[in-house]
ZADREN-183519 format. One record per residue (C-alpha): residue in three letters; x negated, y negated, z. Coordinates in steps of 0.5 Angstrom, whole numbers, plus 2048, in hexadecimal, padded with zeros to 3 digits. Layout:
BEGIN
ALAXYZ/...
***
This chain:
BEGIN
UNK8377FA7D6/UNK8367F67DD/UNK83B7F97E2/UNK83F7F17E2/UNK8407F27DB/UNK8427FA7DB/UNK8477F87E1/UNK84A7F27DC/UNK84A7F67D6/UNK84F7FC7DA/UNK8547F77DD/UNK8547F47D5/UNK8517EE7D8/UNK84E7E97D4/UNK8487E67D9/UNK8457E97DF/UNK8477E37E2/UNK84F7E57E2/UNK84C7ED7E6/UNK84E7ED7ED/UNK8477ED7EE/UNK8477E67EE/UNK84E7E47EF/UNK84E7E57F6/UNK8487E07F6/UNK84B7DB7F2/UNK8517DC7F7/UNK84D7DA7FD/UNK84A7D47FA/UNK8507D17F9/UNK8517D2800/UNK84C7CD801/UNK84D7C87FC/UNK8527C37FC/UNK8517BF7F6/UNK8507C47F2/UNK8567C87ED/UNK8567D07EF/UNK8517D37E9/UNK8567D57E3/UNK8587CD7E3/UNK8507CB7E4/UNK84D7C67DF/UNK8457C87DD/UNK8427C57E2/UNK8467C87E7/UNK8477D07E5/UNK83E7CF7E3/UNK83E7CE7EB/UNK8427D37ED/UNK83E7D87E8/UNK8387D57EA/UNK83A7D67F3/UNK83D7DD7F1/UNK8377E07ED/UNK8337DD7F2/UNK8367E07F8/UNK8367E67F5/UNK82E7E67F4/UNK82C7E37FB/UNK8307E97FE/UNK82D7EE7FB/UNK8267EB7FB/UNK8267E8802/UNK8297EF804/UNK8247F4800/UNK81E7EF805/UNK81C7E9801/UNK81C7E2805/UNK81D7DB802/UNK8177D8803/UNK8127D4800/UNK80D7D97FC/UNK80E7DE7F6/UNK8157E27F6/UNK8187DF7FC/UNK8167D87F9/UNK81A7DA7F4/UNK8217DC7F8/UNK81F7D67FD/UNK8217D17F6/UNK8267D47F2/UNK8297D47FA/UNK8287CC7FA/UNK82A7CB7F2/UNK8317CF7F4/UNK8327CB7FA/UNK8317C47F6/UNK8357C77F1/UNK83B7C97F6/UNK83A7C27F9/UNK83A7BE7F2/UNK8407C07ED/UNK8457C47F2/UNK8447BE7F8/UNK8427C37FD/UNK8437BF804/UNK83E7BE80A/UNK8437C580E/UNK8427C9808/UNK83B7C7806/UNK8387CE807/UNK83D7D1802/UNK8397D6801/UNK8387DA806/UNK83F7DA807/UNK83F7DE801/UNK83B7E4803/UNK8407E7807/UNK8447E7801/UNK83E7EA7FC/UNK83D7F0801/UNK8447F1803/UNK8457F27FA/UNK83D7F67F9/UNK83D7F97FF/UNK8407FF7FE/UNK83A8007F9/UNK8357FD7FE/UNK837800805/UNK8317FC807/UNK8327F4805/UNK8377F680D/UNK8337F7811/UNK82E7F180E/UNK8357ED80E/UNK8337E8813/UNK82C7E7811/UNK82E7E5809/UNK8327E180C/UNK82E7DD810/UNK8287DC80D/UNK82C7D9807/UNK8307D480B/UNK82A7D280E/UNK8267D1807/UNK82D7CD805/UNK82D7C880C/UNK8267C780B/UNK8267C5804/UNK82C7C1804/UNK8297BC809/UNK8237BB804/UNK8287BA7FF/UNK82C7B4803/UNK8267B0803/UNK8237B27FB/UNK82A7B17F8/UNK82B7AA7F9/UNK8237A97F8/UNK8247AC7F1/UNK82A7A87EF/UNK8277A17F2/UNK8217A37ED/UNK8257A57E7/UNK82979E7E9/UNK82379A7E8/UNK82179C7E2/UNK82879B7DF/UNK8277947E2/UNK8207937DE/UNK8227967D7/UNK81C79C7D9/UNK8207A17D6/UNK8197A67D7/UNK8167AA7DD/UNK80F7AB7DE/UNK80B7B27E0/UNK8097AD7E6/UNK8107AA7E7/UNK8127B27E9/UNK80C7B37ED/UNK80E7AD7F1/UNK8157B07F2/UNK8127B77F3/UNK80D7B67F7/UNK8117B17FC/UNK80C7AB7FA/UNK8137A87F9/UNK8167A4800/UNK8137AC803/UNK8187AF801/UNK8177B67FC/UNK81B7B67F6/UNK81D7BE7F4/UNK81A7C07ED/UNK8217C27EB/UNK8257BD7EE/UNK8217B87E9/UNK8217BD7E3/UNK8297BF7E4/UNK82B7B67E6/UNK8277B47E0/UNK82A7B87DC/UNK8307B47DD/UNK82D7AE7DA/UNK82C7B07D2/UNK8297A97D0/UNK8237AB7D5/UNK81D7AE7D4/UNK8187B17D8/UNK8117B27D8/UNK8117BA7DA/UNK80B7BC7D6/UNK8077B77DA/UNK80A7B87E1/UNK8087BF7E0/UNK8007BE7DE/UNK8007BA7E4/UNK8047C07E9/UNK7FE7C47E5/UNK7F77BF7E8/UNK7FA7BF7EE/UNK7FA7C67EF/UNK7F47C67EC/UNK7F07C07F1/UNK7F37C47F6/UNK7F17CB7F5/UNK7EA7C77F4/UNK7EA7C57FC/UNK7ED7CA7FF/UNK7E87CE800/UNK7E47C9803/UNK7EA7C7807/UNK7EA7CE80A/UNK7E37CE80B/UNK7E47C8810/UNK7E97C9814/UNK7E77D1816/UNK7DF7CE817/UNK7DF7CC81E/UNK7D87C881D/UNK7DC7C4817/UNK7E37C381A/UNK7E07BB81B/UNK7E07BA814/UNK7E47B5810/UNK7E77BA80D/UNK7EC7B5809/UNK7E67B1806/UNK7E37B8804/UNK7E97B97FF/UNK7EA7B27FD/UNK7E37B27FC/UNK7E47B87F7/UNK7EB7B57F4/UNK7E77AF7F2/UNK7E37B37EC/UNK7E77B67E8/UNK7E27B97E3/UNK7E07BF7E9/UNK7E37C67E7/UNK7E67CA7EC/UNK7E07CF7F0/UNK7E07D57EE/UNK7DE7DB7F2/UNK7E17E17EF/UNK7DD7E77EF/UNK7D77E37F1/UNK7D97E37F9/UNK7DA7EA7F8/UNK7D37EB7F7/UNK7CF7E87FC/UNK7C87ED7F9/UNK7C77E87F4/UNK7C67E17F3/UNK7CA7DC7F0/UNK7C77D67EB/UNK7CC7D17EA/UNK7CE7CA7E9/UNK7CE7C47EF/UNK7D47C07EC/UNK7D57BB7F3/UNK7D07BB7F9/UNK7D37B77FF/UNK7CF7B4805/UNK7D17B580C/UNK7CF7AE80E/UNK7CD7AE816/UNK7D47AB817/UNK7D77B1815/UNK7D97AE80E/UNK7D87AF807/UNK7D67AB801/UNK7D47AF7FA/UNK7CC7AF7F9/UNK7C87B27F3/UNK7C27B47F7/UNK7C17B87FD/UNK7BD7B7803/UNK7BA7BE807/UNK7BB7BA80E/UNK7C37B980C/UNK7CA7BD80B/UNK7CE7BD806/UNK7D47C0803/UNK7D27C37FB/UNK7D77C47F7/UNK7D57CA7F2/UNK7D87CC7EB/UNK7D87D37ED/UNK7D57D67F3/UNK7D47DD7F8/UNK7D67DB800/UNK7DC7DD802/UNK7E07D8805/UNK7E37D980C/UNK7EA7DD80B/UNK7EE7E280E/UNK7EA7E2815/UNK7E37E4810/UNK7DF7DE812/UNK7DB7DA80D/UNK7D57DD80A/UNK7CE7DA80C/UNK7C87D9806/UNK7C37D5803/UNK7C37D17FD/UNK7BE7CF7F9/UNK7BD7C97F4/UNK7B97C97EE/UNK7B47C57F1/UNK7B37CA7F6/UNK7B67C67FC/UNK7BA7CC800/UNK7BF7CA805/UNK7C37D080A/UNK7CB7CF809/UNK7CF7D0810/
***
């Protein structure tokens, strides 16, 4: 039994939520909102945001204070979004105006003031917490005052239209910022048109789109690394390269594991793109080589190393089946 529903159950409570371990919360966010009735008194919506604030502010604390950052990638990826949906939500069904819009940094104080006796430490990290969270709160909200509008305006015109059906490409338009350049966060088109039942939306194919291009990137980073930390490419249309690239979708991704750990042996392997640079320094796909010209060779699998980590590239050769060898630099 969780430590919430054991305190509830010793107080002959029926919710966890009725503890003083949220009660105090749920005080402090009424404290904020001026549309909104206290918890008891709350509709569904409404007490949904106060637990979904307070459950929140409870994990932000403890996690921000056990040393995780919000930030793009891995864990901290995942506070950094939970921090931004609570922050919608806080906007949304309890109206939260533009002095209060950082609600929930001005619940960490009340979390550690109720955990701390347990965990003496979430003190001294105490403005740390909170100010990490309200600069994720402000720097969300400006994305969402420009998405927000942008979202309603699109489902507004496909009820215009009768086109009650959202595309894979239509929510990678929205996400990606292709729309008026402005990026639509992927819970807020999820939680927005859920409110619209009478649509449906396309999530299988925006996902097998999310998934090529992870892949097209994947497959021209390398080269793209490559460029840029070799002085004697620097030059290079490096922007042409991956179009170039993009442009044939049947190459797969070069793989180099294990084989770049194995520089004692050679490789046998597949041309899948051979790329000339011209001596205007741009680059055109050709289907034969000539000893006297660069090119970049895209390979199914390979052994050099790109540079990475301050390591600088590997150098070679690569010999074709009709014996010509050129040196890779």
């Amino acid at each position: 039994m969780g430590l919430e529903r054991l305190v509830a159950v010793l107080n002959s409570l029926e919710s966890n939520y009725d503890t003083d371990l949220f009660t105090p919360l749920f005080d402090t966010i009424h404290s904020f909102t001026h549309q909104v009735p206290i918890y008891s008194q709350a509709n569904s919506n409404q007490q949904y945001a106060y637990r979904l604030l307070a459950d929140h502010a409870r994990m932000f604390t403890i996690a921000i204070g056990d040393g995780l950052v919000p930030e793009k990638k891995g864990i901290g990826g995942l506070v950094k979004k939970m921090i931004e949906r609570a922050t919608r939500i806080a906007h949304e069904y309890l109206h939260i105006d533009e002095e209060n819009v950082a609600i929930l940094s001005k619940l960490i104080p009340v979390v550690t003031k109720i955990l701390s006796p347990a965990y003496p430490d979430l003190t001294n990290k105490l403005n740390r917490t909170v100010e990490l969270v309200k600069q994720t709160e402000l720097n969300y909200m400006k994305k969402y005052q420009l998405a927000k509008p942008l979202l309603e305006q699109f489902i507004q015109q496909k009820q215009n239209m009768s086109d009650f059906h959202i595309s894979g490409k239509e929510i990678s338009d929205l996400y990606s910022g292709k729309i008026n350049q402005t990026n639509v966060p992927l819970e807020m088109i999820e939680d927005y048109t859920r409110l619209f039942p009478n649509f449906k939306v396309d999530w299988q194919t925006f996902e097998s789109i999310m998934r090529e291009e992870s892949r097209k990137s994947k497959q021209f980073s390398i080269y793209n690394k490559t460029m840029r930390a070799s002085e004697h490419l620097s030059h290079h249309p490096i922007d042409q390269l991956a179009d170039l690239i993009k442009q044939n979708p049947s190459i797969s991704s070069t793989i180099d594991e294990p084989f770049k750990y194995q520089i004692e042996k050679a490789l046998s392997a597949q041309v899948q793109l051979i790329i000339e640079l011209n001596s205007d320094s741009q680059l055109s796909i050709v289907d034969k080589v000539d000893p006297t010209k660069k090119y970049y060779l895209i390979l199914d699998k390979t052994n050099f190393y790109s540079a990475a980590g301050g390591q600088a590239s590997d150098r070679g050769s690569i010999q074709f089946s009709d014996n010509q060898t050129f040196e890779i630099e």
